[in-house]
C-alpha positions, 0 to 999 in steps of 0.5 A: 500500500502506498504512503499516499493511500495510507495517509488518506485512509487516515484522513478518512476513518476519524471522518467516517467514525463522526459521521457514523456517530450523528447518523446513529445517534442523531445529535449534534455533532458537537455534542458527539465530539464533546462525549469523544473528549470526556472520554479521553480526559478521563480515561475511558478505557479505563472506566468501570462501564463504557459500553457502546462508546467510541462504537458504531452504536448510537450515541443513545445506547452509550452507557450513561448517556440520554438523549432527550429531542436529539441533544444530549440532556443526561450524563450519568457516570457516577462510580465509574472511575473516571479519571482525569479533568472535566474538559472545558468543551463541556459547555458545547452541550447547551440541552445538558439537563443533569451532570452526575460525575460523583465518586470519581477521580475527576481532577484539575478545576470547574471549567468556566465553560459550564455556564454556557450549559443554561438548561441544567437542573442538576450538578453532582460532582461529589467525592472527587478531587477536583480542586480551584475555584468556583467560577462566577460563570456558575451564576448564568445557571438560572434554572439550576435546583441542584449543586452536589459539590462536596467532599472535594478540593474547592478552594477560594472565596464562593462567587458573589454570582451564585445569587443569580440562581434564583431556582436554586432549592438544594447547595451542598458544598461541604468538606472543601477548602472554599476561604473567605466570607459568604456573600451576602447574596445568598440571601437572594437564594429563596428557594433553598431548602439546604444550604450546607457548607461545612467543613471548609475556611470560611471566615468572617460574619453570617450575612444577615441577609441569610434570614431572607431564606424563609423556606430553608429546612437545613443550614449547616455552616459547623467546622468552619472560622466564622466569626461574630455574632449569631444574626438575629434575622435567623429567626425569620426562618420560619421552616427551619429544622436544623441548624448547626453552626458548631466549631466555629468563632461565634461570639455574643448572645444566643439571640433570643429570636431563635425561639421562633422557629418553630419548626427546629428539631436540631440545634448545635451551637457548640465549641464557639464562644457565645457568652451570655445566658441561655434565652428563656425563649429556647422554651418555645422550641417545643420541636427541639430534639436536640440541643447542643450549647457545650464549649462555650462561654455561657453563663448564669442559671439554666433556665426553668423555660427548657423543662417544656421541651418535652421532645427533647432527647439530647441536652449538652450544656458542658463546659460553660460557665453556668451557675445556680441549681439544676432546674427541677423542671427538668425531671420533665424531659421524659425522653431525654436520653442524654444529658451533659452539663458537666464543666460548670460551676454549678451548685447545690444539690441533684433535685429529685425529679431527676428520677423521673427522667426514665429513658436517660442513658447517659448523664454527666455532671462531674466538674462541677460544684455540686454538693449534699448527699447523692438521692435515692431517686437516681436507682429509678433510672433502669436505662442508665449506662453512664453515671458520671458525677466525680470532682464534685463536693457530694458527701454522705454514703453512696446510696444503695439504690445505685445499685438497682440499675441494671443496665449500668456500664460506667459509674464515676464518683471520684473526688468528692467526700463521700464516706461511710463503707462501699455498699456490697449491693454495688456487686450486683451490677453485673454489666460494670466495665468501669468503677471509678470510686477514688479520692474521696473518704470511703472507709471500711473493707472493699466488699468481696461481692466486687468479684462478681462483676465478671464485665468490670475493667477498670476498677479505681480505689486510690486515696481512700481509707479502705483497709482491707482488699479481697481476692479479685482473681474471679476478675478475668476481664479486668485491665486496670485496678488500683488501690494506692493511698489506703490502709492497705497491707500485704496481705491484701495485696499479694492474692491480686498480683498479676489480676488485672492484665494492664496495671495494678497500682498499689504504692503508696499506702498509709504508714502502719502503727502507731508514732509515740514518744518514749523516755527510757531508763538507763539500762532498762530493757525495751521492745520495738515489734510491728504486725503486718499481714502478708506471707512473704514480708521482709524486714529491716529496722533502721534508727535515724534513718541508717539500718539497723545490722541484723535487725530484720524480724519484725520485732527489735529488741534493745536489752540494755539502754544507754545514751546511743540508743536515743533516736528515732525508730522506724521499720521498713516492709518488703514483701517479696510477691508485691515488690512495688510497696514499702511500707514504713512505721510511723517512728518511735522516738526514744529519750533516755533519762538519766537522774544523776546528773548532768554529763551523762544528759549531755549525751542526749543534747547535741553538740553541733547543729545538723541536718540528716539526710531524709530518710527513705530516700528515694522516697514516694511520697512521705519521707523523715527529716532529722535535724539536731539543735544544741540549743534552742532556736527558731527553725526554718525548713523550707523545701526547693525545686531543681529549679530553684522554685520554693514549693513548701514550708516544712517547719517555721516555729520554735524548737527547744535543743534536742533531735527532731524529726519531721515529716514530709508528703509529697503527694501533691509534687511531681517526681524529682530532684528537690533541695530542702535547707534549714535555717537555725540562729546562724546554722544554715545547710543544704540536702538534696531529695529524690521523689520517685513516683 
């Protein structure tokens, strides 16, 4: 074949392949060329579905394509792995009615082109990559009622021309990057029912102009930077039924002209910075099923208005700023399942009506400033799941009546001053995951019926008084238990090592015994002893913080006092099952009288000033100090950080001449290196200290 002739023939087929593309299909040839161009900017051999295109089938049996009066009226290629940018010649096809490229991987930017195609209705171009601006060309788009832009990179400010789309009912142009503010055109947007951008970078006020959009049922502006106040035109939204302005700059008061709308099912205002009181006329929204006002700055009293929102099934007021009691209206939301007012400042006690809040699941009022006795009412709430009411000041028992919840899976007191035992009953909540009782003044035993809790996981009994700790062993799905700061000894520990599969935190517990001060006779005969349980404890006694050499049994014998055995006595535990605890005797401090006279009493009355080092060291958290005073003086022991902070005042009084020691608790400090120094009349020394936590 000659070269001329195969240079015809390739003149000719593309020729022929068009022709064969407007006789079958009966269109535009334009229209033909501009399906030809879709196909390979995106990649058309690679799509999901593409059959009939680029064939000798009509244009009309191509997969996605409608052809409506001879002009191509509907492309559907939605999920079909379309890859690659939208070509500008898009805007040929002017009869173009509905455009559906979602979920694809379209790139590059909206051609302006596309406002030549003057007939569309609907533009979805969702979950996609396609990224700059929108053009203003989009506002000669008058008979559009549908844009579904979202989820994809759309950046720069919202053209002021999409005002111009008067028919407008349904704009989604969530999860992009689109910046700047939102033109107050948009007000001229009467139609619109939806109007959601969230999740981008706008930035500035809400026009006010937005309340001219009186038939919108949804406007969701959340997760942006607007800033200013909350116009009060939104209340001429009369079919309003959600609104969500949440994570955003909003500032100033709530405005009262929310509450007429009627109509509003959902209200989410939360993480702004709203200050003000809560307006009564919430109270009107008798619609309302959700309202979320947490994280903010919101002040004064709950008012007794929302206690008429007898819809209302979440109620979110935490982290504000509220003050005053929990209204006893509210025991009238009958189907509220959710209610969060935690991180406030409020006071009082709970009101009874909280017991008839029957369908409550989840209710969280800790950090707050609550106070008296936990009532009895709340064993009536038998869908509860999560009890949350720790750092508050509640006191008295824990009431029995908590334990007649049977659907409860997290209950929370801590760090109140609740006291009297923990009640047995609180076992039979067999589907606990999480008991959080520490850091108040409960006292007495933990009750074994706590091994019956066969879904507990976490289990919390820190800062306490308890003094003895059953067999948990039966716990097998427990994660976490700990029971430092108690009266716990050995024996309580040594059964519960190795129970719970995370942590189990039992150092530092209380000292044991009895500190007392004893004057001996000289010669005459003393015994120290100490009694802890447990079966594998070991034993060291030391005096003035030096152990003691071969003094290893629980009981120290001193046969025949003189003037050396003067001192402090303590006693040091181990136990070799929990290797984490040491405990520790409070001291006994022993004197020696001699009655002949003064040489041998100077034996007992120092010569020099001195400052010992402390004793345990390292410690955690309580440690002993001894200091000597030849004479009396005023003594100050002041304690340092590595810092060279001051961080407490251990002693700042008068002493008569002698051995002293004192005691120092660090459980408020953090561990560390620390410096304490004495000053006695002219006596001044440094020691150091290390916390170990």
């Amino acid at each position: 074949m000659s070269r001329r002739i195969i240079v015809l023939m390739l003149i000719i087929l593309p020729m022929l392949f068009l022709f064969t593309l407007v006789v079958n299909a009966q269109v535009p040839a334009q229209d033909s060329l501009t399906l030809v161009t879709l196909y390979n900017s995106t990649n058309g051999t690679a799509w999901t579905n593409n059959t009939n295109w680029l064939t000798g089938q009509p244009v009309s049996d191509w997969y996605g394509i409608t052809i409506t009066d001879g002009r191509v009226t509907h492309i559907d290629l939605a999920t079909n792995n379309l890859i690659g940018p939208i070509p500008p010649e898009i805007g040929d096809l002017t009869g173009l009615i509905i455009l559906k490229l979602g979920n694809n991987q379209i790139s590059g930017s909206i051609p302006p082109e596309i406002g030549n195609c003057d007939k569309l209705y609907a533009i979805q171009i969702f979950n996609t990559q396609l990224s700059g601006p929108i053009p203003p060309e989009i506002g000669n788009l008058t008979n559009l009622n549908t844009i579904q832009m979202y989820n994809n990179q759309l950046s720069g400010p919202i053209p002021a021309e999409i005002g111009n789309m008067s028919n407008l009912q349904w704009l989604e142009l969530y999860k992009n990057a689109l910046s700047d503010s939102i033109p107050s055109e948009i007000g001229k947007l009467t139609n619109l029912t939806l109007l959601s951008m969230w999740d981008n970078d706008l930035s500035g006020s809400i026009p006010a102009a937005i309340g001219n959009l009186t038939v919108l049922e949804t406007l969701n502006l959340s997760n942006n930077q607007l800033s200013g106040t909350i116009p009060s035109d939104i209340g001429n939204i009369a079919a309003l039924v959600e609104l969500y302005l949440q994570s955003n700059q909003l500032s100033g008061d709530i405005p009262v002209e929310i509450g007429e709308l009627s109509e509003l099912r959902f209200m989410y205002l939360y993480s702004n910075q709203l200050t003000g009181s809560i307006p009564a006329s919430l109270g009107d929204l008798t619609k309302l099923t959700q309202l979320y006002l947490s994280n903010n700055q919101l002040s004064d009293t709950i008012p007794d208005a929302l206690g008429s929102l007898a819809d209302l099934i979440n109620l979110n007021l935490s982290s504000n700023q509220l003050t005053g009691v929990i209204p006893e209206a509210l025991g009238n939301l009958t189907n509220l399942t959710d209610m969060a007012l935690g991180g406030n400042i409020l006071t009082g006690g709970l009101p009874d009506t909280l017991g008839n809040l029957v369908n409550i699941r989840n209710m969280y009022l800790e950090r707050n400033q609550f106070s008296g006795s936990l009532p009895d009412a709340l064993g009536n709430l038998k869908n509860l799941q999560y009890l949350a009411l720790y750092s508050n000041q509640f006191t008295g028992s824990i009431p029995d009546t908590l334990a007649s919840l049977p659907n409860l899976l997290q209950l929370s007191l801590s760090n109140n001053k609740l006291t009297g035992p923990i009640p047995a009953a609180l076992g039979n909540l067999s589907k606990l995951t999480y008991l959080h009782l520490g850091y108040n003044q409960l006292t007495g035993m933990v009750p074994v019926t706590l091994g019956n809790l066969s879904n507990l996981a976490y289990l919390y009994l820190s800062g306490n008084q308890l003094v003895d700790l059953p067999d948990l062993s039966n716990l097998s799905k427990l994660q976490f238990l700990t029971v430092d700061r108690n009266f716990l000894t050995f024996e309580d520990l040594e059964a519960n090592v190795g129970v719970a599969s995370q942590s189990f935190t039992y150092s530092p517990q209380d000292s044991v015994g009895e500190s007392m001060d004893t004057t001996l006779a000289e010669s005459a005969p003393f015994e120290l002893s100490v009694t802890v349980g447990g079966t594998a404890n070991l034993y060291q006694w030391m005096k003035d913080g030096v152990d003691i050499p071969d003094a290893t049994n629980s009981v120290y014998k001193i046969v025949s006092a003189q003037a050396a055995d003067a001192g402090s006595y303590i006693c040091k535990i181990t136990n070799s099952i929990a290797t984490e605890l040491t405990l520790y005797t409070r001291p006994v401090n022993v004197r020696l009288d001699v009655p002949d006279g003064i040489h041998e009493l100077s034996a007992l009355t120092p010569k020099t000033y001195t400052l010992d080092q402390n004793f345990p060291n390292p410690f955690n958290p309580v440690t002993n100090i001894k200091f000597a005073l030849p004479k009396a003086a005023k003594v100050k022991i002041d304690v340092f950080n590595i810092l060279g902070q001051h961080v407490a005042t251990l002693l700042n009084t008068n002493k008569p001449a002698g051995y002293h020691i004192i005691n120092f608790d660090a459980n408020r400090f953090a561990s560390g290196l620390y410096v304490y120094t004495i000053q006695a009349n002219d006596f001044y020394t440094v020691k150091k200290m290390m916390l170990v936590k």
